[in-house]
N, C-alpha and C positions, 0 to 999 in steps of 0.2 A: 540571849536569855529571854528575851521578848519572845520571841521565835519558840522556844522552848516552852514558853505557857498554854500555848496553844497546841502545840504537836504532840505534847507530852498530856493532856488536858484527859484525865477519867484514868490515867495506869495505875495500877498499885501500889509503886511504888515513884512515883509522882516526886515525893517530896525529897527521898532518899536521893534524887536523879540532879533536882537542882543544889544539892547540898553538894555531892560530887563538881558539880560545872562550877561552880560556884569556888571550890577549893580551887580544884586547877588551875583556875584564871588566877587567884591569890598566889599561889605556888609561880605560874610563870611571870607575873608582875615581878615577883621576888627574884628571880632567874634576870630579867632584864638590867633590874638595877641593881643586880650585887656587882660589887668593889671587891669581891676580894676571890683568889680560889674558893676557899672556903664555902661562902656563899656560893659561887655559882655549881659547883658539885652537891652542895647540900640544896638549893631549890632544884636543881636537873632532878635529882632521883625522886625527890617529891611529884614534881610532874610527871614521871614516869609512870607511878603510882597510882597516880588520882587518875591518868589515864588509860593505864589499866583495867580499873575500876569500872569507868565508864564503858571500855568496849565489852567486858563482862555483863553490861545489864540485860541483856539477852542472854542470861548462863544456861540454857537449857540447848541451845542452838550451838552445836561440833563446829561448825563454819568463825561461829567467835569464839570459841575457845580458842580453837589452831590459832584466830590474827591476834587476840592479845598474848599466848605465850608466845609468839614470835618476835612480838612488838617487845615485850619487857626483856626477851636474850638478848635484843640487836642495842636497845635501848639502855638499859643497865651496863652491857657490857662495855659501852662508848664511857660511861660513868668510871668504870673500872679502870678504864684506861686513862681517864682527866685524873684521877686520882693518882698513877701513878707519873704522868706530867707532872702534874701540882707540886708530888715530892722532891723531883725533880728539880724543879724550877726553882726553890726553898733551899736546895741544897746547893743550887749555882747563888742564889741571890740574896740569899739570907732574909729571904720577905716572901709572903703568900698575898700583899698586896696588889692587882694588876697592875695600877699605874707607875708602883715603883718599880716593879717589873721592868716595866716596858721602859722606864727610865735609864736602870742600870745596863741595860741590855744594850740602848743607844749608846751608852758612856761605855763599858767592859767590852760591848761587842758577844756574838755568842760561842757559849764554851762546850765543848763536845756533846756536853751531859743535856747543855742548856739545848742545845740542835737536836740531839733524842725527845727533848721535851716537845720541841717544836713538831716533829713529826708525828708524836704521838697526839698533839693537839688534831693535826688535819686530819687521822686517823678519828678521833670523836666527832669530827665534823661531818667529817663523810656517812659514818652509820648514823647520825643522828638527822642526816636529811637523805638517809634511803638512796645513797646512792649504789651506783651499780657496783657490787653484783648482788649486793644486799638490801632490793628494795622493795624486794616482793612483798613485804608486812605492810608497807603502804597500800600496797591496792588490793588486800583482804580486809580493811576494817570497815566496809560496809553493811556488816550485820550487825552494827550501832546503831542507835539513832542518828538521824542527818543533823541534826546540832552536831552530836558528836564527831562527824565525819568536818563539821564544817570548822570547828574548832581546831580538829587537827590540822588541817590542809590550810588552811586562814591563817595557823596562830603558832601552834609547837612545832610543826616541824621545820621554821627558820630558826629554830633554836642553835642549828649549827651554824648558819649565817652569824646570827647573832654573836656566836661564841669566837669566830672567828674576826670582825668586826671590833668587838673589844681589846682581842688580843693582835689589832692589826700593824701594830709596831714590832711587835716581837714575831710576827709571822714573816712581815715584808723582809724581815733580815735574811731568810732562809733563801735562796735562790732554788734549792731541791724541794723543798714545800711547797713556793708558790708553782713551780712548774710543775708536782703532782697535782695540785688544785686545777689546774687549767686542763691537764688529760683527763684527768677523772670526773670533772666537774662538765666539761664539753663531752665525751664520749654519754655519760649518763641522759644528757638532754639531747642529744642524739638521738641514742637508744629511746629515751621515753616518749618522742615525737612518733616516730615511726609507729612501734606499738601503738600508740592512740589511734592512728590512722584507722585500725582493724577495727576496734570495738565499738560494737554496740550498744551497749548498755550507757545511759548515762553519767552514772555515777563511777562508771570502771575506767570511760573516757577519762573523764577528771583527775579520777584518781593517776593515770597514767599521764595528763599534762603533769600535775603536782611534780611526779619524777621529775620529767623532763624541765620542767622552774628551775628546780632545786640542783638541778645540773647544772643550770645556766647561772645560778646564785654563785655555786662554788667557780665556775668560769673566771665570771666578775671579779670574786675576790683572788683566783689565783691571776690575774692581770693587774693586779695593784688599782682597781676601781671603787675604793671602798665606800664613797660616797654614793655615786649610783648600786651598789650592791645595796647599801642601807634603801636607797630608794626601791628599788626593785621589793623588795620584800613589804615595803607599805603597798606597793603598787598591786602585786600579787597578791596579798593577803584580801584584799578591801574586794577584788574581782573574783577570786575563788571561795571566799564569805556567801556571796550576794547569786554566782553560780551553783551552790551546793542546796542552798537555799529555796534558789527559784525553780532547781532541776526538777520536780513533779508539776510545775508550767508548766516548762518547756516540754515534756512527755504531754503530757493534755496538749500542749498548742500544735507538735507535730501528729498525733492521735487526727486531731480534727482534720486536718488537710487531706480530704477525700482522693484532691486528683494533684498530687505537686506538681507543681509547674516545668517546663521541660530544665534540665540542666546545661550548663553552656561547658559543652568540656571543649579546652582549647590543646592543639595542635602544637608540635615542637617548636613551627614558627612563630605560632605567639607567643609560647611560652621567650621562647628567647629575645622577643620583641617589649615582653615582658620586666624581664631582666636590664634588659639595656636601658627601657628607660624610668625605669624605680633606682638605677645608677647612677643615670645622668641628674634626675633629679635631686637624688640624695649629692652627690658632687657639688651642684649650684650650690645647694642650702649651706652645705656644710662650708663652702668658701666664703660666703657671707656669714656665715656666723664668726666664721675664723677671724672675718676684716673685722665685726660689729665688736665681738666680747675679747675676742682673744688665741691664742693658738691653741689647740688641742693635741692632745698627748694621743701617739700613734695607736695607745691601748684603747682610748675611748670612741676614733675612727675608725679603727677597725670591730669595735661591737658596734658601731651604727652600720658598717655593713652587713651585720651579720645580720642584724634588724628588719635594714630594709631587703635584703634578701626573702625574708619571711612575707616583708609586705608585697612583694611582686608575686608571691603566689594566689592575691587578691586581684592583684591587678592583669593576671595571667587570664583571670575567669572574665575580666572586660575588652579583652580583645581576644577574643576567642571568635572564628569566623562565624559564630550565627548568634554571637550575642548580640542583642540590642543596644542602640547609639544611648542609649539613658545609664545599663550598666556598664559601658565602656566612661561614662565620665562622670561617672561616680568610686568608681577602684583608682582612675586616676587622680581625683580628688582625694581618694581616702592614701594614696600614696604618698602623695604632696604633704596631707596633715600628717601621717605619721614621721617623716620626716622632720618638717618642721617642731612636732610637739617634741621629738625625740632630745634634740640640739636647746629646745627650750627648759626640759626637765631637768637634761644635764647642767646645766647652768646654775640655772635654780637647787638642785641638789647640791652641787660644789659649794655654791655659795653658803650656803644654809649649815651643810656638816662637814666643809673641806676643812677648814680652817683646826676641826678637831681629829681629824684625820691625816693619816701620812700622806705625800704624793705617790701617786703613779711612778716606780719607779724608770729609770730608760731604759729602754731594751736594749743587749746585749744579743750576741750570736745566738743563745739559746730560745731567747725571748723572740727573737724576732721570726725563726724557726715555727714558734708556736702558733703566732700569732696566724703566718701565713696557712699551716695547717687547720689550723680553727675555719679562718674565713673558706679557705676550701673545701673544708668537710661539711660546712654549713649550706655552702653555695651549692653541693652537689646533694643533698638531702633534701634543701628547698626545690630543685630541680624535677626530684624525683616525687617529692611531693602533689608539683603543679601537677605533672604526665598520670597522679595516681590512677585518674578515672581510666584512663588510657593502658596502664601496663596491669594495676591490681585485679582486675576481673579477668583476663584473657586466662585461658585453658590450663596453660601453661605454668602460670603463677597461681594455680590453687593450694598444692602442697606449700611453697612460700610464702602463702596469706594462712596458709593455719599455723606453721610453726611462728609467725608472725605475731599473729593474734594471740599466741601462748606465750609469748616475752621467752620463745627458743627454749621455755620448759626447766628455765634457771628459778622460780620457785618452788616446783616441783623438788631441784634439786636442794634445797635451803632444807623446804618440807624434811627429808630424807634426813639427812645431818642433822638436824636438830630435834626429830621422832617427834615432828607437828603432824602426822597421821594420827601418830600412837597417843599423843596429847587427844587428840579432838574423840577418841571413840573410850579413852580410859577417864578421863573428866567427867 
């Protein structure tokens, strides 16, 4: 809102603009702490609204017409479907209260109707954080203002997190729910990594991590992590806040770099040299940590490898054969702290909101399945990542860098099915 006095400083409608931001943020306080269905379907739709509103304040521009009527079909219709959960849930439990919910549900166990409920819940979850294949409305709302971009990305679109998070008792029972949340939640942060890769523009970049978070949220929570999920979302919000923010810097700071400095693109052998030891390291830590606090549940070691997987595509770029001995031991260092910080936050996370959450359940055949999948779809994404400089420009991959950089043309397709052409030119 700060941010907003200034950016927004001489428009027209000026005052109308902090009245909107100003409701939303009241609307999703309300969303956080409702107790009951009730509540959280009646603040969701209100936040849909206000946020409608705001991507509208540019109503003269086609480009935001099309992202908020897409945003309010994808948006609303997640509403429509918690509604008919809700009913649902009411009719197994004789309560629209969450907690008794989640109470009876421990005690009765869940009953056919109450499992449709359940499914229908991941189902709101998933459109309400854009995941795949439904997440192209996230990376068209930048013909808002950047408050408005940054409120969304920052703030509403853990809303499915969130939803999920509350309801994490009555989700963990489904063993078909939590296993949709882990393909769908991993594939989408997959998918949204890669795309970023292409883009150029700043704000499309972001917008395209966001996807890919919000992939990784629903990952979390479909592994029974609900404490670091809750983390993850402070974590994310506070850094994609302060990035949407500072992105017309950052354009001015790379603007100015007349002659950028040469790049260190490394080699398969580093990369794999890379790999081995952002593994070995993470290994040590995590063994100490394990002797120091406690034993870790194979869900939350296996997301630290997925982790420091990510991190060794930093530390790929410091042992690259013509980088410099200063950048070679500082990626090693930044490997080591992410590590470290990684085993320290989980901690602290547990601690803080284990105790109101359910455990990580044990994996099972199915689970353990997943889990392996995950860390190897990760490991060979991160792979491909470090090689980018190496494989994305070569001749060969120019047609698979543009269908790439179009997210394979599945907005386009959304566009089509829901006449967001015919929206933007008849508006």
């Amino acid at each position: 809102m700060r941010y907003s006095r200034s950016y927004l400083d001489g428009e027209a409608q000026e005052g109308r603009f902090h009245a909107l931001m100003l409701a939303t943020l009241a609307t999703a306080l309300f969303f956080v702490q409702s107790g009951s269905l009730i509540a959280l379907i009646l603040s969701s739709a209100l936040v849909g609204l206000g946020l409608k509103r705001l991507l509208l304040f540019y109503s003269a521009r086609p480009e935001a017409r099309r992202a908020a009527t897409k945003f309010a079909l994808v948006w609303h219709g997640a509403d429509a479907v918690l509604v008919l959960a809700a009913l649902l849930l009411a009719a197994s439990y004789g309560t629209g209260n969450v907690a008794s919910i989640v109470m009876a549900s421990a005690d009765l166990g869940l009953t056919p109707i109450a499992s449709l409920a359940v499914a229908l819940i991941v189902l709101a979850a998933a459109l309400k954080t854009a995941a795949f294949p439904l997440h192209g409305w996230l990376t068209e709302v930048m013909e808002a203002p950047t408050p408005v971009s940054a409120l969304l990305h920052a703030g509403i679109i853990n809303s499915g997190g969130v939803l999920l998070i509350v309801l994490a008792g009555l989700v963990q029972q489904s063993p078909g729910a939590m296993a949709a949340l882990v393909m769908i939640g991993g594939f989408t942060a997959l998918f949204g990594a890669a795309v970023m890769l292409t883009q150029s523009a700043v704000k499309t970049s972001l917008a395209w991590s966001t996807v890919s978070q919000m992939g990784f949220l629903l990952l979390q929570c479909g592994l029974g992590l609900w404490a670091l999920a809750l983390l993850h979302i402070i974590a994310h919000s506070l850094y994609k806040a302060h990035a949407f923010l500072s992105s017309g810097g950052a354009v001015q700071a790379v603007a100015g770099l007349r002659r950028p400095g040469p790049i260190a693109v490394p080699s398969v052998g580093a990369v794999l040299r890379s790999f081995a030891l952002a593994l070995a390291l993470y290994l040590v830590i995590a063994t100490l940590f394990t002797v120091l606090i406690g034993p870790k549940t194979a869900q939350a070691l296996a997301l630290g490898t997925i982790l420091i997987l990510g991190v060794a595509y930093l530390v790929a770029q410091g042992l690259a054969d013509h980088a410099p001995a200063e950048l070679t031991k500082r990626t090693v260092l930044a490997s080591l702290g992410a590590a470290v910080t990684y085993f320290s936050f989980q901690a602290a996370a547990q601690a803080i909101w284990g105790p109101a959450l359910p455990p990580a359940p044990a994996p099972g055949p199915l689970e353990w399945a997943l889990l392996v999948l995950a860390v190897a779809s990760f490991g060979l994404v991160a792979f491909a990542q470090a090689l980018f400089p190496l494989w994305a420009h070569h001749p060969s991959m120019a047609g698979l860098r543009v269908h790439l950089a179009n997210g394979f043309y599945l907005n386009a397709l959304l566009d089509r099915a829901i006449g967001g052409f015919r929206n933007a030119k008849s508006n």
